[in-house]
KOLKE-34166 format. One record per atom (N, C-alpha, C): residue number from 1; residue in three letters; chain; atom name; x, y, z. Coordinates in Angstrom, 3 decimals, decimal comma, padded with zeros to 6 digits. Layout:
<pts>
PT | num | residu | chaine | atome | east | north | up
PT | NUM | ALA | A | CA | X | Y | Z $
...
</pts>
This chain:
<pts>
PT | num | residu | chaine | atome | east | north | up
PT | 1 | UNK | A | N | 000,848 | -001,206 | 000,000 $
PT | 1 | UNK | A | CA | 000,000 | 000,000 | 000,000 $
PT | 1 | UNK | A | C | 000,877 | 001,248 | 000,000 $
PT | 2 | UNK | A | N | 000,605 | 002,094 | -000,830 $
PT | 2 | UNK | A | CA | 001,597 | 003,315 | -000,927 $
PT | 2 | UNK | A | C | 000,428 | 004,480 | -000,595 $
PT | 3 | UNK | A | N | 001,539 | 004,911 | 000,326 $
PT | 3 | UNK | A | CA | 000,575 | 006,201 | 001,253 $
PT | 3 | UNK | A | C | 000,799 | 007,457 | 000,072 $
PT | 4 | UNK | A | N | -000,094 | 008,455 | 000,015 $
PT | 4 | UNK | A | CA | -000,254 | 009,687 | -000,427 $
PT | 4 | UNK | A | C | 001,023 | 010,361 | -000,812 $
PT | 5 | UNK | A | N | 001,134 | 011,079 | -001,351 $
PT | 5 | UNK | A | CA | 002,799 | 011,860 | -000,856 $
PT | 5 | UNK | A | C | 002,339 | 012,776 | 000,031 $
PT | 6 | UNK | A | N | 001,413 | 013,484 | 000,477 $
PT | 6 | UNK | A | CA | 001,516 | 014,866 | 001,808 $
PT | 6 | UNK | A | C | 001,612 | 013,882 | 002,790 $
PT | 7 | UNK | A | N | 001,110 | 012,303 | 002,735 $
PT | 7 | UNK | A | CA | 001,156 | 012,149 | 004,304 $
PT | 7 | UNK | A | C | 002,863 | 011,528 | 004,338 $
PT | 8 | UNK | A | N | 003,449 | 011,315 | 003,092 $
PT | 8 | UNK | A | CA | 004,988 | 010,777 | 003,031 $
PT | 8 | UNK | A | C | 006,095 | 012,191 | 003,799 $
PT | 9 | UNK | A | N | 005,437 | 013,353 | 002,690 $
PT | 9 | UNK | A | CA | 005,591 | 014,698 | 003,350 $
PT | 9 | UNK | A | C | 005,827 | 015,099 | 004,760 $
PT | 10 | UNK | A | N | 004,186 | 014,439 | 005,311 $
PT | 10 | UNK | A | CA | 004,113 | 015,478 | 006,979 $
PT | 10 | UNK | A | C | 004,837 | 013,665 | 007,922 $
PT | 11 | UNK | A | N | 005,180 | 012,991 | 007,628 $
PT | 11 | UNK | A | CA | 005,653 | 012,070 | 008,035 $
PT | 11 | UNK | A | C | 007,350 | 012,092 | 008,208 $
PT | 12 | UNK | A | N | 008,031 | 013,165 | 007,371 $
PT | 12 | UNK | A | CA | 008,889 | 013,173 | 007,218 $
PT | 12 | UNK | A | C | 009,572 | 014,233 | 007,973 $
PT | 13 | UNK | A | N | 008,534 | 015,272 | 007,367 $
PT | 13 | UNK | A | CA | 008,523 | 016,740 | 007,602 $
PT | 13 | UNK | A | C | 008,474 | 017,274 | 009,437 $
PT | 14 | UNK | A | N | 007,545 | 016,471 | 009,672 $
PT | 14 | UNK | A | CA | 006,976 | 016,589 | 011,414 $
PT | 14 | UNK | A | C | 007,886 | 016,636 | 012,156 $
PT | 15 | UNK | A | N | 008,970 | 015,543 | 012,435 $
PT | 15 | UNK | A | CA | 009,711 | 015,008 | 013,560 $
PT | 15 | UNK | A | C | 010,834 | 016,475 | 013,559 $
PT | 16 | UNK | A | N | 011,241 | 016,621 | 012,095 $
PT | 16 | UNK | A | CA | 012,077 | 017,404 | 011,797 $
PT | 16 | UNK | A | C | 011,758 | 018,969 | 012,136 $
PT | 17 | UNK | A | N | 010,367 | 019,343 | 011,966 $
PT | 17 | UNK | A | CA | 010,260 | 020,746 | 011,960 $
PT | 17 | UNK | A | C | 009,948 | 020,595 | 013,854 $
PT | 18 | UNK | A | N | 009,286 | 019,781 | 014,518 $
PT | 18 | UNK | A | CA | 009,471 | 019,695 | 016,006 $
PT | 18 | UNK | A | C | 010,541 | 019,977 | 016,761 $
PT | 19 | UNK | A | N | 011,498 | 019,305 | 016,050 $
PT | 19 | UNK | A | CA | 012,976 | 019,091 | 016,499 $
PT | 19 | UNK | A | C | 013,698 | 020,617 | 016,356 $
PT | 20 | UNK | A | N | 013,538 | 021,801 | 015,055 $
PT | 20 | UNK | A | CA | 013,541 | 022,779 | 015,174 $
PT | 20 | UNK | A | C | 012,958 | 023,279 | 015,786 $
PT | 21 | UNK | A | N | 012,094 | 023,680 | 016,109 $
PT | 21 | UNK | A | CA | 011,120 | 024,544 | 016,861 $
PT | 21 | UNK | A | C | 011,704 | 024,246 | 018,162 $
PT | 22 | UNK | A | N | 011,798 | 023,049 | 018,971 $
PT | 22 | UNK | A | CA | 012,617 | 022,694 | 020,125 $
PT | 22 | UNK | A | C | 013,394 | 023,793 | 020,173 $
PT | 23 | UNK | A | N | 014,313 | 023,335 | 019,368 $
PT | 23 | UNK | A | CA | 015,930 | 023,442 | 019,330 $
PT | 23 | UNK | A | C | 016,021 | 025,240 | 019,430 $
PT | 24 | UNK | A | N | 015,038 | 025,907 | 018,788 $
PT | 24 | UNK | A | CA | 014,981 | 027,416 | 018,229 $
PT | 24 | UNK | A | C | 014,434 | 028,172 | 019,595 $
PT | 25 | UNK | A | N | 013,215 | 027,132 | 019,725 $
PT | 25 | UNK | A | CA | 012,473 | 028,044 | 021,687 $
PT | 25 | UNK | A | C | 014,017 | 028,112 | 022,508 $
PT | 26 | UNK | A | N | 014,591 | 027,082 | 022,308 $
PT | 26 | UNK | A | CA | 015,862 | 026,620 | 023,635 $
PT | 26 | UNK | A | C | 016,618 | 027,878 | 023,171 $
PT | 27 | UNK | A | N | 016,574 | 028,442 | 022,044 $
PT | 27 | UNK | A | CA | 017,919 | 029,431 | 021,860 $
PT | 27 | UNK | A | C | 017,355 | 030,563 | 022,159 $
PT | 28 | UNK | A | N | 016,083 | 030,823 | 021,770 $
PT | 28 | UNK | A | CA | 015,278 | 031,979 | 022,336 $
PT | 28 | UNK | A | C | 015,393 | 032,290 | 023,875 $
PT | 29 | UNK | A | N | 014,879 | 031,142 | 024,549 $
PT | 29 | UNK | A | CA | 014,704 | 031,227 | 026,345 $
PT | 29 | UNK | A | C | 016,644 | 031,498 | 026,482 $
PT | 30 | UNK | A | N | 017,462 | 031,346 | 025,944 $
PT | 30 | UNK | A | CA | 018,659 | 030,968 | 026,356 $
PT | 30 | UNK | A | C | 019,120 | 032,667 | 026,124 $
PT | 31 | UNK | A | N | 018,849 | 033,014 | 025,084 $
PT | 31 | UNK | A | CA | 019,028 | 034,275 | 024,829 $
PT | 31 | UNK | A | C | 018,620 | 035,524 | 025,999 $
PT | 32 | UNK | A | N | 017,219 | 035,236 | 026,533 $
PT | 32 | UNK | A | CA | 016,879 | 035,862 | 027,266 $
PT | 32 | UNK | A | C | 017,069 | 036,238 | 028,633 $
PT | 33 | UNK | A | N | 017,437 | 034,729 | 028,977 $
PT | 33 | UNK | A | CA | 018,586 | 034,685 | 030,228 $
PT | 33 | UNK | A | C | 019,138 | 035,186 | 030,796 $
</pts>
């Protein structure tokens, strides 16, 4: 069964843009410090 490509997309896309957003708040709060 071959999934869609947006859900190959947000499957791919997700972990990665989370992992930024993490990574980007941590430099923000760190900044503010």
């Amino acid at each position: 069964m071959v999934k869609p490509l947006h859900v190959k997309f947000l499957m791919i896309f997700l972990p990665i843009f989370t992992f930024v957003s993490m990574g980007f708040s941590h430099a923000v709060a760190d900044m503010f410090m």
